[in-house]
C-alpha positions in Angstrom: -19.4 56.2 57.6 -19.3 53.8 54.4 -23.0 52.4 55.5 -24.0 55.9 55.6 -23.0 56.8 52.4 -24.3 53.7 50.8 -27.6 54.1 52.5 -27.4 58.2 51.0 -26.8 56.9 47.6 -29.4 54.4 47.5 -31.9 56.8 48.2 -30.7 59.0 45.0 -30.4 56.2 43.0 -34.6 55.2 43.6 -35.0 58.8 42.7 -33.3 59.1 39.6 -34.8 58.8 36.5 -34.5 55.2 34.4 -31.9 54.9 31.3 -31.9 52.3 28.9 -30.0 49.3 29.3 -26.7 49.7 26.7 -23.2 48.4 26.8 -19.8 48.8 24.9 -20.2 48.3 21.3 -23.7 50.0 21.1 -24.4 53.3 19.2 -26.7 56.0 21.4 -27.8 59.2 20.9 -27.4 61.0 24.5 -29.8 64.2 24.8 -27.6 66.9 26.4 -28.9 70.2 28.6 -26.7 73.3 27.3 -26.9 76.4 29.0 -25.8 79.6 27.4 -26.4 82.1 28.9 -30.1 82.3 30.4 -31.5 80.0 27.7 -31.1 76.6 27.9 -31.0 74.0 24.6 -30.8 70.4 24.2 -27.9 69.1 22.3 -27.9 65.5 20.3 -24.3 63.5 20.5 -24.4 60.5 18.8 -21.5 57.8 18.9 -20.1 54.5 20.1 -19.9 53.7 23.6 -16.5 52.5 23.8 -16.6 51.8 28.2 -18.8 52.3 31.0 -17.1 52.7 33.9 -18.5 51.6 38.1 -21.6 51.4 39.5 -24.0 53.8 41.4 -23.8 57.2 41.7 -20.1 57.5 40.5 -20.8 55.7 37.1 -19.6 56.8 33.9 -19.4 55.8 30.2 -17.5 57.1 27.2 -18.9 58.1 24.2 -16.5 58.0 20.8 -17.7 60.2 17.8 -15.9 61.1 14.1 -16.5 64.5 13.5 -15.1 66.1 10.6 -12.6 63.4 10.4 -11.3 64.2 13.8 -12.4 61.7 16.6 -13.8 63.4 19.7 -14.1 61.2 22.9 -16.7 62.5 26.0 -17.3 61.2 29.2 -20.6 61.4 30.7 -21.1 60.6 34.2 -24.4 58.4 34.4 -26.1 60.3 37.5 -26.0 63.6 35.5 -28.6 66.3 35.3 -27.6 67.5 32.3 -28.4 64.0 30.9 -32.3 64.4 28.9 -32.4 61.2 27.9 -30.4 58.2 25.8 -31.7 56.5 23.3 -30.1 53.4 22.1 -29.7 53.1 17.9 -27.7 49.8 17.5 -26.2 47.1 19.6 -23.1 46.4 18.3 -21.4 42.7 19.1 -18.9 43.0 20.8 -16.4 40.6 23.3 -14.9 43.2 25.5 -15.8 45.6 28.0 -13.5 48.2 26.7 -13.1 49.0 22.9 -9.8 51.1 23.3 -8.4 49.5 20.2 -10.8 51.5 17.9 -8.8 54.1 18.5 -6.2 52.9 16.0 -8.5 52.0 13.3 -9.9 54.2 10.2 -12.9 53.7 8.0 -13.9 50.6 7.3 -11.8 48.5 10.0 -13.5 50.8 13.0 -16.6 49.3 12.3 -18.3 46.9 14.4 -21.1 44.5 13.6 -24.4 44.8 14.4 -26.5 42.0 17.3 -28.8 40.0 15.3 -31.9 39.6 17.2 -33.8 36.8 17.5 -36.7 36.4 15.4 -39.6 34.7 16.5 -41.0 32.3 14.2 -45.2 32.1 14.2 -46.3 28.0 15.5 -48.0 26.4 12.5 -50.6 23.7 12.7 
């Protein structure tokens, strides 16, 4: 029955549209499908991913945002429909999986540093 379901969910999984690669730490803007009604609108929330959660079809990650002072947390489940697209803003460097302690921090001290990239330097002769 497992195999089944495995074999099932691989099959969704090659159908299902590609999202970027992003991990704890990094600050996306996920493209949300809002119905009201009979029309339908897409709706920007922008914030720090502070988990992702499984793999295949019943992944998940959490998206942290301060709005109007007032933190607001929202799961997304990876597979969704209502999902448009994600776009990743900054990678944030981070050493853990799961940034629960941001919770208890304000202003400044919930901050987290930004991945320098690596530059490539041009060969001189």
């Amino acid at each position: 029955m497992s195999n089944l379901l495995k074999i099932v969910e691989q099959d969704y999984l090659a159908v299902q549209k590609a999202l970027p690669d992003f991990k704890a730490g990094d600050t996306i803007n996920v493209h949300v499908k809002i119905k009201e009604g009979a029309k339908e609108r897409i709706q920007q929330y922008q914030g720090l991913v502070i988990q992702k959660r499984n793999s295949g079809n019943g992944a998940s990650f959490t998206v942290r945002k301060i709005s109007a002072g007032i933190a607001v947390e929202r799961i997304f489940p990876t597979m969704s429909p209502f999902i448009d697209k994600i776009e990743v803003l900054r990678s944030g460097a981070v050493r853990r999986a799961r940034l629960f302690y941001l919770r208890d921090k304000t202003g400044k001290n919930a901050r987290i540093k930004e991945k320098k990239k690596a530059v490539e330097v041009p060969a001189t002769k």
